[in-house]
py3Dmol code that shows the C-alpha trace and the ligand (Angstrom):
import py3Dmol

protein = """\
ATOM      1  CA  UNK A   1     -79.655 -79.878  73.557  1.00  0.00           C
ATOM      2  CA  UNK A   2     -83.190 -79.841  75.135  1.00  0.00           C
ATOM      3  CA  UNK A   3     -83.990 -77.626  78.200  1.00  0.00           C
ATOM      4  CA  UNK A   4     -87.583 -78.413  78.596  1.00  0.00           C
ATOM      5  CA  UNK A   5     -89.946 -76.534  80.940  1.00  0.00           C
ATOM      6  CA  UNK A   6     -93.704 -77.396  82.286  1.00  0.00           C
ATOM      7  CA  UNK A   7     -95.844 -75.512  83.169  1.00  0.00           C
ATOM      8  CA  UNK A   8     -99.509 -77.462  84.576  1.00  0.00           C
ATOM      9  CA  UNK A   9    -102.271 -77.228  87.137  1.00  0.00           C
ATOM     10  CA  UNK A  10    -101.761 -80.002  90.039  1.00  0.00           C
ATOM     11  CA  UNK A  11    -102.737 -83.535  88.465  1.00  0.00           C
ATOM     12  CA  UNK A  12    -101.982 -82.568  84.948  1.00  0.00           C
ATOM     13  CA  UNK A  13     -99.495 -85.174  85.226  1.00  0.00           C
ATOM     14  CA  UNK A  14     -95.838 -83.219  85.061  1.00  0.00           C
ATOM     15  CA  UNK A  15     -94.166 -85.428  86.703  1.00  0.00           C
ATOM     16  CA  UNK A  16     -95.611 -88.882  84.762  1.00  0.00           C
ATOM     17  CA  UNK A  17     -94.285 -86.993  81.640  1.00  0.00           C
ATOM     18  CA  UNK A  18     -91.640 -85.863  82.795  1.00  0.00           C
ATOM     19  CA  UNK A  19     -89.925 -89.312  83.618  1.00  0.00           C
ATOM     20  CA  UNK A  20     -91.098 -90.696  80.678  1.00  0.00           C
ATOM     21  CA  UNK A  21     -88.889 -88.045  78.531  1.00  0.00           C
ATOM     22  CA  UNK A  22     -86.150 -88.284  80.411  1.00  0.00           C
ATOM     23  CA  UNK A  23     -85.620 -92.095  79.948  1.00  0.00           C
ATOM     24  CA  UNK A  24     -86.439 -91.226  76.169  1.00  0.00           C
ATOM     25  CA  UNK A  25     -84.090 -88.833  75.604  1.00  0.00           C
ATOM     26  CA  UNK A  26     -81.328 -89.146  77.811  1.00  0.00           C
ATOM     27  CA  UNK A  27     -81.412 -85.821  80.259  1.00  0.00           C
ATOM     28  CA  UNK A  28     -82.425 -85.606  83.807  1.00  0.00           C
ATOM     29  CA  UNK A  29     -85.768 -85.133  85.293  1.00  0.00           C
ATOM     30  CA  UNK A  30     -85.627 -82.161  87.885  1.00  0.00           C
ATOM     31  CA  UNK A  31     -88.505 -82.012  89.827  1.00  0.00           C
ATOM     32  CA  UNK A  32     -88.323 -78.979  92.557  1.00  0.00           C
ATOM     33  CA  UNK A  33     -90.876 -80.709  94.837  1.00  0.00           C
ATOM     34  CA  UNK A  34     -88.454 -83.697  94.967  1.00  0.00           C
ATOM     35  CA  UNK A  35     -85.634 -81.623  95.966  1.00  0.00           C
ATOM     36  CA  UNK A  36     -87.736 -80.203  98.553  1.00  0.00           C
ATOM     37  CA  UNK A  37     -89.232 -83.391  99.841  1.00  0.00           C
ATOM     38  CA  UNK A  38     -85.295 -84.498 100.066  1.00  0.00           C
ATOM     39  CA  UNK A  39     -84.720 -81.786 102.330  1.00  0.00           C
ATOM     40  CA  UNK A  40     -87.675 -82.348 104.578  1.00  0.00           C
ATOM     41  CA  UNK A  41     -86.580 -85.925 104.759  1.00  0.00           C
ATOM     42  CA  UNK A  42     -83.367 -85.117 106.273  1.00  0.00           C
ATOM     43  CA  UNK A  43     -85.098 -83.551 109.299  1.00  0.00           C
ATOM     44  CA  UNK A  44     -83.498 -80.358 109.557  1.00  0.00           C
ATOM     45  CA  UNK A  45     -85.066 -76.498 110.520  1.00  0.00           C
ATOM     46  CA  UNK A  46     -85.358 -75.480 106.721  1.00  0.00           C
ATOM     47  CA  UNK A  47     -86.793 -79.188 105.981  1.00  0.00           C
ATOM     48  CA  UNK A  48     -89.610 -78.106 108.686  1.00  0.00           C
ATOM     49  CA  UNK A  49     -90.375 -74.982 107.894  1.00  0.00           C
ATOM     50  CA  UNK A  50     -90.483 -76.390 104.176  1.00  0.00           C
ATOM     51  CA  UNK A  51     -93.314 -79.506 105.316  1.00  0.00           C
ATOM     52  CA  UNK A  52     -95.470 -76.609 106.984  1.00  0.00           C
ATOM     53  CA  UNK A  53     -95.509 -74.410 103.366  1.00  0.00           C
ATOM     54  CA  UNK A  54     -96.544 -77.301 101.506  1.00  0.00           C
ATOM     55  CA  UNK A  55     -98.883 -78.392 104.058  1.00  0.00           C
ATOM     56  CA  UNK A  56    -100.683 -75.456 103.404  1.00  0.00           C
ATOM     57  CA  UNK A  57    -100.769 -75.222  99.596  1.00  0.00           C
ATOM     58  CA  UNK A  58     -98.316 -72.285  99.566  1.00  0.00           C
ATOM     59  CA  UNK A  59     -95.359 -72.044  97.788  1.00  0.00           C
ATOM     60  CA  UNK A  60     -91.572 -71.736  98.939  1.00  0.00           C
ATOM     61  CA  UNK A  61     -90.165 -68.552  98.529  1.00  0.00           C
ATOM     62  CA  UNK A  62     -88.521 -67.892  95.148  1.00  0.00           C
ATOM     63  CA  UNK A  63     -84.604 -67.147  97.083  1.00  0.00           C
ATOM     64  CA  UNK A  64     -84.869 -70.719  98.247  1.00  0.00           C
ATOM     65  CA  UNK A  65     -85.975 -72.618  95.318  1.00  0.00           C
ATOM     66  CA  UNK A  66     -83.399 -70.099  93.004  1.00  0.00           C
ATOM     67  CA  UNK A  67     -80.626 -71.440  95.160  1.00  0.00           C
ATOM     68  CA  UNK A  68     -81.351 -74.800  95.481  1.00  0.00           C
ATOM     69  CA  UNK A  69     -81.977 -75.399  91.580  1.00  0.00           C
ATOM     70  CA  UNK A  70     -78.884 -73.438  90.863  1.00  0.00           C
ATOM     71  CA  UNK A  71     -76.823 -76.098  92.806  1.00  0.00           C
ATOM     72  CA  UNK A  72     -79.047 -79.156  91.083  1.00  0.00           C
ATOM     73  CA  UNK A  73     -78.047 -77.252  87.145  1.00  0.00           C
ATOM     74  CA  UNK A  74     -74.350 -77.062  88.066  1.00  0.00           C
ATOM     75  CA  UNK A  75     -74.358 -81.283  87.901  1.00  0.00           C
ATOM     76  CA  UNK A  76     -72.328 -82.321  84.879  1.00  0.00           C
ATOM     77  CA  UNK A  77     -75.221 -84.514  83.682  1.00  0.00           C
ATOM     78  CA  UNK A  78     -77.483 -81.467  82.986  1.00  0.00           C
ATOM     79  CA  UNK A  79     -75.406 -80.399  79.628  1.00  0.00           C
ATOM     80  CA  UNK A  80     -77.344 -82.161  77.321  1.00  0.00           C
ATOM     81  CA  UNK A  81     -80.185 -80.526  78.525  1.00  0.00           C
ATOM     82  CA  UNK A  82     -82.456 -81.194  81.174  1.00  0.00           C
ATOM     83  CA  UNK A  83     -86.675 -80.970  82.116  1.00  0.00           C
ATOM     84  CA  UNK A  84     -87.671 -79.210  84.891  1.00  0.00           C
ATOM     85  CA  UNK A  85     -90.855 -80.433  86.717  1.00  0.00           C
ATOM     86  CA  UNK A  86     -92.413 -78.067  88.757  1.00  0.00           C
ATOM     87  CA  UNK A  87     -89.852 -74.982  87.723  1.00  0.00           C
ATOM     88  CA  UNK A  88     -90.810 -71.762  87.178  1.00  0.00           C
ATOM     89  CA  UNK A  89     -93.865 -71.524  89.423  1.00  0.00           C
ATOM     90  CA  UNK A  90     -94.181 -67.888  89.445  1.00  0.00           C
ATOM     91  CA  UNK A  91     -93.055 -64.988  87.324  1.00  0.00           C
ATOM     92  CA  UNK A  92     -90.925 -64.093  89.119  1.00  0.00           C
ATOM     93  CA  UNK A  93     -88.860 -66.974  89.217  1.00  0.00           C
ATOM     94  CA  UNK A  94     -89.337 -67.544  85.693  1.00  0.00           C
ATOM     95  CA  UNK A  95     -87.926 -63.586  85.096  1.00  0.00           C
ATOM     96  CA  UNK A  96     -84.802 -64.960  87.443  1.00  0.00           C
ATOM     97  CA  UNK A  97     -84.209 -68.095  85.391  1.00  0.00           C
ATOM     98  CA  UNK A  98     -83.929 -66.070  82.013  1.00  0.00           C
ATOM     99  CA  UNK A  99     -81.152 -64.185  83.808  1.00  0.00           C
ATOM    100  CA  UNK A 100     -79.457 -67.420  84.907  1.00  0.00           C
ATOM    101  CA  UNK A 101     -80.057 -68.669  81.178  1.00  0.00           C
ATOM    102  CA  UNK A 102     -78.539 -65.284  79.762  1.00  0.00           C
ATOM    103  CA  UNK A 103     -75.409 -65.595  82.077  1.00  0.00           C
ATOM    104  CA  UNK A 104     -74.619 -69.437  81.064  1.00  0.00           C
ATOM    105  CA  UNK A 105     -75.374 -68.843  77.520  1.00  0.00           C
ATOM    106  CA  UNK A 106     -77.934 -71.250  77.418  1.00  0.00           C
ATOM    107  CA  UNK A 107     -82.021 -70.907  76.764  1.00  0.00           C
ATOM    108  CA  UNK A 108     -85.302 -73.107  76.980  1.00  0.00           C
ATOM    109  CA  UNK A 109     -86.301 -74.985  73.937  1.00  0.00           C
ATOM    110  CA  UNK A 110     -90.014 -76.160  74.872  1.00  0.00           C
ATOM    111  CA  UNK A 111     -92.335 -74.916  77.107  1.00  0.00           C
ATOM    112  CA  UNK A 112     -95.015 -77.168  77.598  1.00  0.00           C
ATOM    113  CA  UNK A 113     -98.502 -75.953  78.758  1.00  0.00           C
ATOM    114  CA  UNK A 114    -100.672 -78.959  79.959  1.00  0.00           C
ATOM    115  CA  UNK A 115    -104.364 -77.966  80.016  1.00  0.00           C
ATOM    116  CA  UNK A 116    -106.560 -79.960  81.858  1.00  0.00           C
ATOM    117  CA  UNK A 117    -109.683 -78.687  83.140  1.00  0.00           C
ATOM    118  CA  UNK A 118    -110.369 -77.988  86.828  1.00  0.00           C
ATOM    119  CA  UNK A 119    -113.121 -81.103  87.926  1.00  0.00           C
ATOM    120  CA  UNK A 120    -110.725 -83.191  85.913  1.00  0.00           C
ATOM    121  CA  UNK A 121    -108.129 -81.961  88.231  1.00  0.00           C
ATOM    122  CA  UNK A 122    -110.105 -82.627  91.124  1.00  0.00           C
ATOM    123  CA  UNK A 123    -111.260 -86.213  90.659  1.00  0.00           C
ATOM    124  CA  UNK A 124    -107.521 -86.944  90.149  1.00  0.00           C
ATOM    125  CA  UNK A 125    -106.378 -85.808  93.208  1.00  0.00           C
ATOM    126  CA  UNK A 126    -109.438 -85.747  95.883  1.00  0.00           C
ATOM    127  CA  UNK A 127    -109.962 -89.355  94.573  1.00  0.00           C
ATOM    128  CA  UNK A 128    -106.812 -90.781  95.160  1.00  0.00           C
ATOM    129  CA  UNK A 129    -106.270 -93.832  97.479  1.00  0.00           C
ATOM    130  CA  UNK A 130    -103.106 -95.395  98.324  1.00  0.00           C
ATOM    131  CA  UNK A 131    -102.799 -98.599  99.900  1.00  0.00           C
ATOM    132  CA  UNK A 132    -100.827 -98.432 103.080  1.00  0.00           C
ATOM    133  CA  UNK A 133     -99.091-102.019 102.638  1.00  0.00           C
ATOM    134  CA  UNK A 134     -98.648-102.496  99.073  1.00  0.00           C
ATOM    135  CA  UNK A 135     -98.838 -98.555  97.577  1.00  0.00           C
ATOM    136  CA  UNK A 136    -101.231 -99.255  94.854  1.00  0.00           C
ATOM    137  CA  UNK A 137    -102.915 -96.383  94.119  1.00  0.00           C
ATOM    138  CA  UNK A 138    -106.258 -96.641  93.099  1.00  0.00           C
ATOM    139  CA  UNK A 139    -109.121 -93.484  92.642  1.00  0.00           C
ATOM    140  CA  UNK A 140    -112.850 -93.860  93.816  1.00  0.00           C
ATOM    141  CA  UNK A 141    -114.431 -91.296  91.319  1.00  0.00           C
ATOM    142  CA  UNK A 142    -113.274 -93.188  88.202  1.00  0.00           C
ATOM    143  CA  UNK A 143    -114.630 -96.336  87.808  1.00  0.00           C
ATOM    144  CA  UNK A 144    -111.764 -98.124  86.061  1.00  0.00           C
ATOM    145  CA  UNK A 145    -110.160 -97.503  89.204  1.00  0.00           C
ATOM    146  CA  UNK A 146    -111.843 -98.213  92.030  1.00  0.00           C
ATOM    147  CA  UNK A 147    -111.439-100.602  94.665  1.00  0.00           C
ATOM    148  CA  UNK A 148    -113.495-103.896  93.848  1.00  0.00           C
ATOM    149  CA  UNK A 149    -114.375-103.202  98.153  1.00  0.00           C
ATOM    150  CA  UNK A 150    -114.513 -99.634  99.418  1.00  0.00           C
ATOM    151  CA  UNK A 151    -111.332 -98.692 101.583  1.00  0.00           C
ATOM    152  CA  UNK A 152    -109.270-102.256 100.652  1.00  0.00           C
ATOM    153  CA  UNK A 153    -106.828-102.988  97.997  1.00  0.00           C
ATOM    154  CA  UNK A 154    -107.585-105.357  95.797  1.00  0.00           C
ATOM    155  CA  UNK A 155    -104.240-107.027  95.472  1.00  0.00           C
ATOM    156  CA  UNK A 156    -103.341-107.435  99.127  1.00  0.00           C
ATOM    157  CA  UNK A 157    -106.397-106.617 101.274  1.00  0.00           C
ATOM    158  CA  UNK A 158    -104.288-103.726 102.880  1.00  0.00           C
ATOM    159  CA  UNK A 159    -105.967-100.628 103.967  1.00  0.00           C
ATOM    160  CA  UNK A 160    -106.189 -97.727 101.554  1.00  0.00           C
ATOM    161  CA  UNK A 161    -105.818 -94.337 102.944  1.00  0.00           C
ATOM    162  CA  UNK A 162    -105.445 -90.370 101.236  1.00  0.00           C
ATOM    163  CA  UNK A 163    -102.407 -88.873 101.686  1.00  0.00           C
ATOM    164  CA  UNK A 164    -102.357 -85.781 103.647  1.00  0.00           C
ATOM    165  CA  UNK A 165    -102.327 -83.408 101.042  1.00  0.00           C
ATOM    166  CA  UNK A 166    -104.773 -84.883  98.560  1.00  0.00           C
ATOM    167  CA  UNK A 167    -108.229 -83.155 100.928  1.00  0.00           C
ATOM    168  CA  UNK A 168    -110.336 -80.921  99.082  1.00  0.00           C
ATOM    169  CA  UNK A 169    -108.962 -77.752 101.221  1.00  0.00           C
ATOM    170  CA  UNK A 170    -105.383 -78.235  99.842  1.00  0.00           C
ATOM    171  CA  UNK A 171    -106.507 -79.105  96.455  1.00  0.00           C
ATOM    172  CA  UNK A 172    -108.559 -75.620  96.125  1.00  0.00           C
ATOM    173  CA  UNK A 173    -105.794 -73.807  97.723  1.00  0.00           C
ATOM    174  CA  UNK A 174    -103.261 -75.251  95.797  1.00  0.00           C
ATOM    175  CA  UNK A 175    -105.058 -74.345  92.590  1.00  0.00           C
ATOM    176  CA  UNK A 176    -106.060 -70.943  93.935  1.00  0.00           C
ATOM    177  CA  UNK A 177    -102.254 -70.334  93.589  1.00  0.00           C
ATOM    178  CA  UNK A 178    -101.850 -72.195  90.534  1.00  0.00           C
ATOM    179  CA  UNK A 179    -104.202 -69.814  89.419  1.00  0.00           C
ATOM    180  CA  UNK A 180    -102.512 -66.615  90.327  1.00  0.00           C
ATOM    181  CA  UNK A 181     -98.968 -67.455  90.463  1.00  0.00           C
ATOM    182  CA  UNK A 182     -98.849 -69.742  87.886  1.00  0.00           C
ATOM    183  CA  UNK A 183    -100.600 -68.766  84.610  1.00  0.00           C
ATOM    184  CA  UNK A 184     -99.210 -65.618  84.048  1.00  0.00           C
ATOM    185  CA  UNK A 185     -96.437 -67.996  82.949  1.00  0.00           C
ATOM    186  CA  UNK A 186     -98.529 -69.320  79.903  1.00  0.00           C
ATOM    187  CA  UNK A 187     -98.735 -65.654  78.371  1.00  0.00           C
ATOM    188  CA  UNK A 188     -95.142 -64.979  79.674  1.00  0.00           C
ATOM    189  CA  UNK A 189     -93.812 -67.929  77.608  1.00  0.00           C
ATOM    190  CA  UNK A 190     -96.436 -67.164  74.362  1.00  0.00           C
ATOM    191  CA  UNK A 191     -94.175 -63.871  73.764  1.00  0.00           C
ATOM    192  CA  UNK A 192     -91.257 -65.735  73.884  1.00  0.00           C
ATOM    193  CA  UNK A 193     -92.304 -67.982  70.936  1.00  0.00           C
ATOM    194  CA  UNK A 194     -91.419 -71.173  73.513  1.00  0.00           C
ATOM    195  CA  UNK A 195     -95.023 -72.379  74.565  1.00  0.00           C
ATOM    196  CA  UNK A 196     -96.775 -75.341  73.835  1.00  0.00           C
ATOM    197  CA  UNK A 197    -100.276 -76.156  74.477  1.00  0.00           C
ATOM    198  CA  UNK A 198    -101.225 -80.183  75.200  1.00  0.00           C
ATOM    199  CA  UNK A 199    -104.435 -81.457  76.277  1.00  0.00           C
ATOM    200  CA  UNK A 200    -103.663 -82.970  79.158  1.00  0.00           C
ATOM    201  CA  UNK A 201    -107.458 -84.655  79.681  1.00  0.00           C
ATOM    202  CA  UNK A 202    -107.402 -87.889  77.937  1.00  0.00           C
ATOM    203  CA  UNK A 203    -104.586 -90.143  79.241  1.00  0.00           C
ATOM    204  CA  UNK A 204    -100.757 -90.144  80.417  1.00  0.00           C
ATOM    205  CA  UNK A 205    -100.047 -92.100  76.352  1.00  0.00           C
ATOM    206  CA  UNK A 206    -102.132 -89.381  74.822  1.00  0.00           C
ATOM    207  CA  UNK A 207    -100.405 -86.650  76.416  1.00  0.00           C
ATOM    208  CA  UNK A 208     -96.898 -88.309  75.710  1.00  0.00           C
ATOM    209  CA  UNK A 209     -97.723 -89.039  71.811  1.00  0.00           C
ATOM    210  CA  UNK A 210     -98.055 -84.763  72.085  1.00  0.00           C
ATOM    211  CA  UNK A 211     -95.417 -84.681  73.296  1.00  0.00           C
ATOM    212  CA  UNK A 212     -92.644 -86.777  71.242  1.00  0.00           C
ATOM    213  CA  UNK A 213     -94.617 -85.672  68.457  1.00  0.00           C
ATOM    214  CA  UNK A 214     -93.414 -81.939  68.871  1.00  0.00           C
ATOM    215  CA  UNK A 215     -89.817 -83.004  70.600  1.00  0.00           C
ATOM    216  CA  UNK A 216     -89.300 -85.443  67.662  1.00  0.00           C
ATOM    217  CA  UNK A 217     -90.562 -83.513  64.267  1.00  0.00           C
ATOM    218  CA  UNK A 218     -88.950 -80.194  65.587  1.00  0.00           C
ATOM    219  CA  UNK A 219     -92.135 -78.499  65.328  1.00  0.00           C
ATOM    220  CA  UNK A 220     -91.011 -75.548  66.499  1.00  0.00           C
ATOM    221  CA  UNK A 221     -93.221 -72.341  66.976  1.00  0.00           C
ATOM    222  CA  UNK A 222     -91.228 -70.301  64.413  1.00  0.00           C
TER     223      UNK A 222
END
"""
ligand_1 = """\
23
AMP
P -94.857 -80.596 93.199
O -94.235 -81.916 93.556
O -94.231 -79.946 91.979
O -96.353 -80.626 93.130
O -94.495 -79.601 94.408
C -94.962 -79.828 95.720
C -94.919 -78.519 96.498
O -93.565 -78.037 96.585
C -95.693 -77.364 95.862
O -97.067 -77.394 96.182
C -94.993 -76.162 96.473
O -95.401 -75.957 97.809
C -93.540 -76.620 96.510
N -92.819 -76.226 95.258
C -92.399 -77.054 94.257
N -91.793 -76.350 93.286
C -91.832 -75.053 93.667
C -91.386 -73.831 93.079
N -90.796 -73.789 91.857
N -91.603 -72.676 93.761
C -92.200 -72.675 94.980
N -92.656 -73.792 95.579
C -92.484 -74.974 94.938
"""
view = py3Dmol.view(width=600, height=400)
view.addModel(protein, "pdb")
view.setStyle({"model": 0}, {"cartoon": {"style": "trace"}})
view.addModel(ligand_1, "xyz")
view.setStyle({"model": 1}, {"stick": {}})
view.zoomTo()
view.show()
């Protein structure tokens, strides 16, 4: 059984790592942005009033995302264990998930904390380019990644463009409440003897060998 948690500033690369576990070891990948992007794509009032939260860089309110997990963790394929991307963002939800835990008689294994450093964060999103035809994404502040011609994909001359979200307003808001919301988690999780810190800086295979190295050799924090 592995219930594995994340807990990472935006870019850290959660969701990269995520997916790469869950094909390793079996267990679904539950990301709560997905679930909520699912509901805005169904066009409904909540979907809406979900779009306009993460337009802004806020977060959904705890009720909503509580409920709509709950329904994801009652799936039979979730009793092996399961990693939640994006899940808890706050405290408070993390406080409600321990109760949920307690009830079902289950608990978190790993908790891993990926640190990556603020201008690192930045570059990776503010940077980002995707092209409109073929979805390459590409990122003008690295140079390994750049478009060979500024604005064009290399592969199939389409037009690159940022999505709406990746502007320098979002980004500092959304990190604002990363800041706030969010890390209170890492001390919340240090008392429970569950957290693990990963540098997050170098590259998605650097990160990952972290990773399966403490998933694999049981190094547990006991
Ligand atoms: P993500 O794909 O994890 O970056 O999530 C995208 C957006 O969905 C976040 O910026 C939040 O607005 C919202 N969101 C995702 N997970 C949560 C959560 N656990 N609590 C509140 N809002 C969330």
């Amino acid at each position: 059984m592995k219930n594995i948690i994340f807990v990472a500033p935006p870019a850290a690369g959660k969701g990269t790592q995520s997916q790469i576990i869950s094909e390793r070891y079996n267990i679904p990948h539950i990301s709560t942005g997905s679930i909520l992007r699912n509901e805005i794509a169904t066009g409904s009032d909540l979907g809406h009033q979900i779009q306009k939260e993460i337009d802004l860089g806020n977060l959904v309110s705890d009720t909503l995302i509580i409920e709509l997990l709950l329904k994801r963790l009652r799936n039979n394929d979730c009793i092996n264990g399961y990693i939640l991307d994006g899940f808890p963002r706050t405290v408070n939800q993390a406080i409600l998930y321990d109760k949920i835990l307690e009830d079902s008689k289950s608990q978190i294994d790993y908790v891993f904390y990926l640190n990556l450093p603020i201008e690192e964060a930045y570059k990776r999103i503010v940077g980002r380019l995707t092209c409109s035809n073929c979805q390459t994404v590409y990122n003008y502040m690295y140079d390994g990644t750049k478009p060979k011609v500024e604005g064009i994909c290399d592969k199939c001359n389409g037009l690159l463009v940022k999505r709406d979200d990746d502007t320098k307003e979002v980004f500092e808001k959304r990190f604002q409440v990363y800041k706030t919301e969010t890390v209170p988690l890492i001390e919340y999780y240090k008392k429970q003897n569950k957290l693990y810190e990963i540098d997050s800086s170098i590259s998605k295979e650097h990160t990952f060998e972290q990773i399966i190295n403490i998933l694999d050799n049981g190094d547990k924090n006991d």
